[in-house]
N, C-alpha and C positions, 0 to 999 in steps of 0.2 A: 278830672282833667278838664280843663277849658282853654278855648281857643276863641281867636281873634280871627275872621273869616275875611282876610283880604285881599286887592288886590298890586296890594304896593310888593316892594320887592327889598323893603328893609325895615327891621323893629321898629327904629327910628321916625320912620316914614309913618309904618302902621298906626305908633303910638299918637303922631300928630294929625291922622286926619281921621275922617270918620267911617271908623272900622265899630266893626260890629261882634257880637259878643256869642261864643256858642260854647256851652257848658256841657260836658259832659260827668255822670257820677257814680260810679260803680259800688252797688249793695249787694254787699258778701252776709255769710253768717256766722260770726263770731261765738252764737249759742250751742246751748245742748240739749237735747229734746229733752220730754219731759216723762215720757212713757217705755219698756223696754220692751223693744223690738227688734230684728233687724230687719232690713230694708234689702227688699228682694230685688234682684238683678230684672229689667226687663228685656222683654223675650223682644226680639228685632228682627224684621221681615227683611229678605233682602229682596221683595217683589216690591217697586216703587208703585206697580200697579196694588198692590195692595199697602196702602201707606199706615206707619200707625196712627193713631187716633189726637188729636189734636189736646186730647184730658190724657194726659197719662199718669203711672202711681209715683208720685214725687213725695219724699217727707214731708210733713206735715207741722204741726205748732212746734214753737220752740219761744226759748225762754231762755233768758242769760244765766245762766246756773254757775258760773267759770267755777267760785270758790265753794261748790258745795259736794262733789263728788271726788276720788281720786280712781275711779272704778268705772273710765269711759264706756265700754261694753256694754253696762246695766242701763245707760242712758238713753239708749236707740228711738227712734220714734215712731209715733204709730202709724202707721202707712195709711191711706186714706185711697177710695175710688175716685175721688172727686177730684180734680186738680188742685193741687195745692203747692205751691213753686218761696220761696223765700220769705223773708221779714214777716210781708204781711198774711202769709198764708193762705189766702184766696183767691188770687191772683190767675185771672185765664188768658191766656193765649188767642191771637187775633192772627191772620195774617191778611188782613187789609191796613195797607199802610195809612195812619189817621191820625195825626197830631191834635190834640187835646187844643182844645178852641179857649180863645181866655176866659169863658166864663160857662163851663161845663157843667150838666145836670147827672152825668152819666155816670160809669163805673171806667177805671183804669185799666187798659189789657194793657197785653205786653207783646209786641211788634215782631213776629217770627216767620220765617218762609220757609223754612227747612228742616223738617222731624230727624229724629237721632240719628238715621239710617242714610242721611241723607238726602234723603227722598222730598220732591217739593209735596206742598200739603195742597191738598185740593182749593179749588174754588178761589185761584189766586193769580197774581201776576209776580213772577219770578223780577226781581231789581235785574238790568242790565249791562252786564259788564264783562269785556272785551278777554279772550280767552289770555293772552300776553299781561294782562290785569290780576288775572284770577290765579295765574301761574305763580307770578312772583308773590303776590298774598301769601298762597300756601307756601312756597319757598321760601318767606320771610318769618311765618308761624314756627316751622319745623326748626330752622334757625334760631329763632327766640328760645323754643323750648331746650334746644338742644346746648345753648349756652346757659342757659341758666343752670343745667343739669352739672356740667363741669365744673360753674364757677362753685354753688353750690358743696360739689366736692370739696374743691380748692380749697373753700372757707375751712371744712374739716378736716383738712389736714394741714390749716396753719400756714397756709400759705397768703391769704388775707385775712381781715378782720372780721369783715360782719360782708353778710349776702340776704335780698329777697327774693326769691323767686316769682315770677308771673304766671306760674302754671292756673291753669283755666281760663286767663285773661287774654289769652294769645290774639283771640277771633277781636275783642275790643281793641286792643291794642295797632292791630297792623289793618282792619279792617276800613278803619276810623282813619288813617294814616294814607289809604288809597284814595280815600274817599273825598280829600284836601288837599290842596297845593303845596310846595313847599314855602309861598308866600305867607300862610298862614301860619299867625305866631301859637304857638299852642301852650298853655300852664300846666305843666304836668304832678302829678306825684308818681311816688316811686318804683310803682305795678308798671309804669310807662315806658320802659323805654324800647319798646319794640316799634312806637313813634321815629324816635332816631333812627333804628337801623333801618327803618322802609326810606329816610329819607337820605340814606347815606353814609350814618356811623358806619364805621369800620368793626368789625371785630376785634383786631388792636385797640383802636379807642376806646374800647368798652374795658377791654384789660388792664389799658392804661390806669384807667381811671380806678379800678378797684384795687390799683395796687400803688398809687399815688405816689407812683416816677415824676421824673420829672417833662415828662412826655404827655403826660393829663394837664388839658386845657384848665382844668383849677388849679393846676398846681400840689397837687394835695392838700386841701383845705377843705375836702369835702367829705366826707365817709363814702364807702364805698356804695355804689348803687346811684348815686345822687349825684347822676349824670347832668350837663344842660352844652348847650350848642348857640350861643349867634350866628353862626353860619348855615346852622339847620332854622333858626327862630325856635329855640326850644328856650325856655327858661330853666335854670337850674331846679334840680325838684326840690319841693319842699312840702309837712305831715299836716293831712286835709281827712277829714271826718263825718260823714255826713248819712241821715238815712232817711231813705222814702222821699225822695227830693223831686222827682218828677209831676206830681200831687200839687205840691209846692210852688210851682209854676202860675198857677192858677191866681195865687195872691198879688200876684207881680204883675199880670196881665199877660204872662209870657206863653207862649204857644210851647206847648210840650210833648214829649214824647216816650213811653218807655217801651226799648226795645231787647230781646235776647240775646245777650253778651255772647253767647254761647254759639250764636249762628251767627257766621261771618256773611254768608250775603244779606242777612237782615240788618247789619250793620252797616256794611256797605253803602246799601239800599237808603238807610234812614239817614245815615249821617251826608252824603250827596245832596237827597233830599233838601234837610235843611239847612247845606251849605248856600241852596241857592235860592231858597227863600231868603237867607240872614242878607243877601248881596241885592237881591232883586228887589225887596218888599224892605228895605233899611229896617231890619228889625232884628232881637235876638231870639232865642232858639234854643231851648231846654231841650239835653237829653239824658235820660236816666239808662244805663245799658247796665242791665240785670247780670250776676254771675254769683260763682260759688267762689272764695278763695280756697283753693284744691293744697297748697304749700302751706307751708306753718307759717307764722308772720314773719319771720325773718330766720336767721340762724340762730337768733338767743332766744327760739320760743320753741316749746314743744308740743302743738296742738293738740296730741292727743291725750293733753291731761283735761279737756275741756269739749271734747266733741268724740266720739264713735268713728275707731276705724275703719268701719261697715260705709257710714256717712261718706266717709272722704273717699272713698275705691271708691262707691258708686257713681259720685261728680266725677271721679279719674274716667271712669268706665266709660258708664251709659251718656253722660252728660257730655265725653269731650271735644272740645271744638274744631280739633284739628283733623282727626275720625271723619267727625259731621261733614268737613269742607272736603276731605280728603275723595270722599266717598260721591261724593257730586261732581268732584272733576271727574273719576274715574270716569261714572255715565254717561260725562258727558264728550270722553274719549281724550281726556286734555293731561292724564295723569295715570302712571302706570306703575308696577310693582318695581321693576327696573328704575324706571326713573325716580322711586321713594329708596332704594339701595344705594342708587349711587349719591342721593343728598346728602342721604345722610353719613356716607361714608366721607364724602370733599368737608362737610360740616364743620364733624368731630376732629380730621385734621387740623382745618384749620382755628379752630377754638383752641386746641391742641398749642398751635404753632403760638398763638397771641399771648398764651399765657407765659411761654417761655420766652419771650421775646420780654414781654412787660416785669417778668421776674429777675429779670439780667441786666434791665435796664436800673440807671440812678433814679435814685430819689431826688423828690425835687429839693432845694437846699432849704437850710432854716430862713433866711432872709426871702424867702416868697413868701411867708407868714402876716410880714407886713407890708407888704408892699400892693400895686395897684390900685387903693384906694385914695390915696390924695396924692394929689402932685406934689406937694412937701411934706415929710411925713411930722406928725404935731410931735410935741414934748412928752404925752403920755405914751405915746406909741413906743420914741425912742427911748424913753425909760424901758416899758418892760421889754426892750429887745433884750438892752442893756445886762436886766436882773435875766433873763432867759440863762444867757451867755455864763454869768457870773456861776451861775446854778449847773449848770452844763458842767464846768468845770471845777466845781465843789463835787460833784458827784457823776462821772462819768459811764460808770458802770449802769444808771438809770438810764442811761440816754440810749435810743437805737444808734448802734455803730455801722449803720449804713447809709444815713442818714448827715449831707453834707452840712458840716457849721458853715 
């Protein structure tokens, strides 16, 4: 995801003056260990006086194996004392927040203020942010997850085409999103759009679009998921690939940062941070926010022909962000069992509500297909309207019959 850090109050605007550049790039793990094991649950204090240990037992090496097993299970990896967190495997845990200087002699940690349990980790300063801030975070997390969870469904039983889920990204996603204005244009891909709904999407909107009525701001031209907003400054998403990128910074001169996706006030915290370095000091601002991808890549993947489903429960488990945040309000009296019943109860209705509303709704018509992009449409264009139609009508029975010509 990358964003534009500004203070205008239109793309337009953004695009023509001098806005400034802040990147963020989330490193999942696509691999399979390489040792079998399974990976034991860790045990979790609920005495913040007793916090756990800042090293905890996280798998360990991995290795792209996708097409060499069909026997995920025998995969598991070997568990290690030592901290060992993602890609690169060695990777320790800081919670002094420290942007990598442009020309760094040191080693990379990873930017955390908040152990599994919730609990702040010692010898630190907690990011500051307003209990009405903190509220709607986690009322935006639970929200994200909780549609995903539906649409998800949805997708399996045919009621749209293709879905991804964001599950474990929730803390990067809406964390990231408090932490910026809505001036600020952001580039997203597809894990993102809990971006949108912190800054306004609808729940219908969201529907709309994965079921491309004609009520979805694209019109249906876009596959489902592949949200974007100019009224939000969201750019339509589009497939971005990248690993260990916050290292990378260094080359560039760029000040960087990697921070634990997984803990939403470390997110919070960081991305703030270098919103007002990028505006204060004219400069950009690398950030790398660490995570697991906990969901399969999309609805046509099946992950666990390629990873350990020991692996994935325990990111579900021990690892999850919403748990982590969940668990911090409570202590901090901002968040109760009552008040996670009835979220989630208004939630599901209304995810509920958006999908039959977006189901009932028309499609948007065939001539939105071409249209929008020039003010008179060329000779090619209105050729293949042309042959569309022609086709349409040689063979009807192919065509969706819900579906305005």
């Amino acid at each position: 995801m990358a964003m534009w850090a500004s203070r205008s109050r239109s793309i337009s605007h953004s695009l023509n003056s001098k806005i400034h550049f802040l990147e963020f790039f989330k490193q999942r793990q696509f691999s399979s260990p390489s040792r079998s094991s399974a990976l034991p649950k860790t045990s979790i204090s609920e005495n913040c006086g007793n916090p756990l240990p800042v090293l905890e037992k996280i798998g360990a090496l991995y290795a792209v194996r996708r097409f060499e097993s069909t026997n995920a299970a025998e995969q598991a990896s070997e568990v290690r004392n030592k901290e060992k967190l993602f890609l690169d495997g060695r990777m320790e845990f800081t919670s002094k927040l420290k942007f990598i200087s442009e020309f760094p002699a040191e080693k990379v940690h990873c930017y955390r203020v908040l152990d599994n349990n919730g609990c702040p980790l010692t010898s630190m300063t907690i990011p500051q942010v307003a209990k009405d801030i903190a509220v709607k975070m986690y009322r935006d997390m639970v929200t994200l997850q909780l549609m995903d969870m539906v649409f998800y469904e949805a997708q399996r039983q045919g009621r749209i085409s293709f879905y991804a889920t964001t599950t474990a990204e929730e803390a990067i996603n809406i964390a990231s999103a408090a932490a910026l204005t809505t001036d600020d244009v952001v580039l997203p891909q597809y894990r993102e759009p809990g971006v949108l709904l912190s800054r306004g999407f609808t729940l219908q909107d969201f529907a709309n679009q994965c079921f491309g009525n004609k009520a979805d701001y694209g019109k249906g031209r876009q596959m489902p998921v592949h949200y974007g907003s100019s009224k939000y400054n969201y750019f339509t998403v589009q497939q971005q690939s990248r690993d260990g990128v916050a290292v990378k910074g260094q080359a560039y001169g760029i000040r960087s940062l990697k921070v634990d996706g997984n803990d939403a006030l470390a997110v919070y915290g960081a991305v703030r941070a270098a919103r007002e370095m990028a505006i204060s000091e004219q400069r950009p601002i690398l950030i790398e926010a660490m995570t697991y991808r906990v969901g399969h890549h999309s609805t046509s993947d099946d992950s666990t022909k390629y990873r350990p489903v020991d692996e994935i429960e325990y990111w579900r488990e021990v690892q999850n962000p919403l748990s982590r945040f969940r668990k911090w309000m409570e202590r901090n009296g901002w968040w109760s069992r009552k008040d996670e019943a009835e979220l989630q109860s208004k939630v599901k209705e209304e995810v509920f509500h958006a999908i039959q509303v977006a189901e009932r709704t028309e499609k948007a018509p065939l001539a939105d297909l071409f249209t929008d992009v020039y003010d008179h449409l060329p000779s090619n264009l209105r050729e293949q309207e042309m042959l569309l139609r022609e086709t349409i009508k040689r063979h009807p029975q192919d065509y969706p019959s819900d579906v305005p010509i």
